[in-house]
N, C-alpha and C positions, 0 to 999 in steps of 0.2 A: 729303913731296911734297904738293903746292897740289892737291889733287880739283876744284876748281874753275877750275884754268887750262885755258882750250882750247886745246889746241898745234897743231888742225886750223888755226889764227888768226892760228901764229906765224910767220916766216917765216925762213929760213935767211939768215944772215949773208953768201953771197953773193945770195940773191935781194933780199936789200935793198941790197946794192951797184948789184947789176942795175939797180931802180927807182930807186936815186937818181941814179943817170948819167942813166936818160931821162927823169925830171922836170927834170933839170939843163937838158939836153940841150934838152929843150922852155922850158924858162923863159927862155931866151938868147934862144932863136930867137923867139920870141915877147914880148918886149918893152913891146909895145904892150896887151898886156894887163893888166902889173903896173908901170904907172908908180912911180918912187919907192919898189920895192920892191926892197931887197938878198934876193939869193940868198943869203949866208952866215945871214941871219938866218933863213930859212925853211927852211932846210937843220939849223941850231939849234934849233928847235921841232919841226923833224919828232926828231932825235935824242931830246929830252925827254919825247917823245909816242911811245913803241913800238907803242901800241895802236893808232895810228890806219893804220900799213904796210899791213896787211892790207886792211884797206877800200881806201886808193890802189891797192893791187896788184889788188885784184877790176875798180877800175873801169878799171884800163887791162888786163887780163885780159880784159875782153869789150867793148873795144874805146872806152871815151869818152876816152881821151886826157887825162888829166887835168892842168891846170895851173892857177896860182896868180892867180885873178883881183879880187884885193882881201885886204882886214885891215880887221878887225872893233877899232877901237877900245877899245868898251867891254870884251870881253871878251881884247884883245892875241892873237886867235888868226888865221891865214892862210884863206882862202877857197879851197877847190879847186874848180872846174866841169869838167864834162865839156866839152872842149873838141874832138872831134872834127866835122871839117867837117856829115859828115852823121851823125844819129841811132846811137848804137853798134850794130855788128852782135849783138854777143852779148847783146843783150836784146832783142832785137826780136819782134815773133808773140808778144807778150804782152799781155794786160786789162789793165782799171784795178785791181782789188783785188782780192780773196781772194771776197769775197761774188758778184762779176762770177763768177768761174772759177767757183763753184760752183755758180750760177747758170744757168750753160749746158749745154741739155741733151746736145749733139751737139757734132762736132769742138773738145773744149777745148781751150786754148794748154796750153801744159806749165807758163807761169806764169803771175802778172801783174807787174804792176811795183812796187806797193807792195810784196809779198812778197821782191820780187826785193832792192829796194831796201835793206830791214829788215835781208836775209841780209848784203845787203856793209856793213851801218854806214853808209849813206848817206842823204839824203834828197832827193827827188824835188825838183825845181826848182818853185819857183810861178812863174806868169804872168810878176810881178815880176820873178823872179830872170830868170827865160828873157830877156826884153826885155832887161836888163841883159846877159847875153851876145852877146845881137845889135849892140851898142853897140861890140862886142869884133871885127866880123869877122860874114861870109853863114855861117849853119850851118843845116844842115836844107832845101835848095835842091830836094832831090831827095826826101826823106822826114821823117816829123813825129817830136816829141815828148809823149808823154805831160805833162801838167803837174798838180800838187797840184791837186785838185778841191775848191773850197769844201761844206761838208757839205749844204748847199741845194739843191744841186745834185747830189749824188750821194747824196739820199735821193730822188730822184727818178727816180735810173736811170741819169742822167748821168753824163760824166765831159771833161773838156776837152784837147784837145793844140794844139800850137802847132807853125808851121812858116813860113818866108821863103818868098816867091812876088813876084814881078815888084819886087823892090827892097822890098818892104813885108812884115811881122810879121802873121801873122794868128793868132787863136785861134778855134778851134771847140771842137761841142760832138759828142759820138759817146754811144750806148748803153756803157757801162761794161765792159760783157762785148764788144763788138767786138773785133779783133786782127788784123791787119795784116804782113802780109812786109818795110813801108818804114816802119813805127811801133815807136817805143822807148822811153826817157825816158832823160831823165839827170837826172844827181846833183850834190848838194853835200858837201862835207865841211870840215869847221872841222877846223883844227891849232892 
């Protein structure tokens, strides 16, 4: 037996039936997001890639809805963002990082979102990426996103999120330990 396989990780042969019906399911309907991209083929890379299930199953587990919005050339892998309209509920009322949450001396979140991020095999969108989603479709109309904070800026205390307001992308800047009931991040993940 493998001591090192985590089978907290793995997912049962129909809960990956499950998730690939509603990645399916959303990749059709959503079209406009993955020009020029076949569903057999990303459907093919997810099969080749077992390890990556889990991570998609977390982020549509707390709620970012995750579909195929690009392919990575250089490295032939599929691009997943969290593509739900507004900020996922199930990460929400969390900091910037681990040092934030610990940081604070009163009412802490229960996480942040770098930690949160780590745990699903994800990674936190940059400025970059987020913009590039909004290119996709309004998301975040109603509540923001956490986004990768440059180290400049959050050796300073800092941390940034992002959110649509009046047809327009804004990024701010908040105290790092801040935490919010309509604040969340999302994620990437390569296949």
């Amino acid at each position: 037996m493998d001591t090192n396989f985590n089978y907290e990780k793995e997912l049962l042969p129909e809960q990956q039936a499950e998730l690939l019906n509603i990645l399916k399911t959303r990749f059709e309907k959503n079209k406009g997001r993955h020009q020029g991209i076949e569903w057999g083929k990303v459907q093919a890379k997810l099969e080749a890639n077992p390890e990556k299930w889990w991570s998609l199953h977390e982020m549509e587990k707390t709620g970012g809805e995750p579909d195929v919005v690009g392919y990575d050339e250089k490295t032939g892998e599929y691009i997943f963002y969290d593509c739900s309209a507004e900020s996922p509920k199930g990460r929400r009322s969390v900091c910037y990082d681990h040092e934030a949450l610990e940081a604070r001396k009163a009412h802490k979140p229960e996480n942040s979102a770098t930690e949160m991020a780590a745990e699903m095999g994800i990674a936190l969108l940059s400025e970059e990426q987020y913009r590039e989603l909004q290119l996709l479709g309004n998301f975040d109309t109603k509540t923001s996103s956490w986004v990768k904070t440059p180290a400049a800026i959050r050796k300073l205390g800092g941390a940034l999120f992002c959110d649509r307001r009046y047809n327009q992308v804004f990024t701010y800047h908040n105290g790092a330990d801040s935490y919010y009931g309509a604040r969340a991040f999302r994620g990437s993940l390569k296949v």
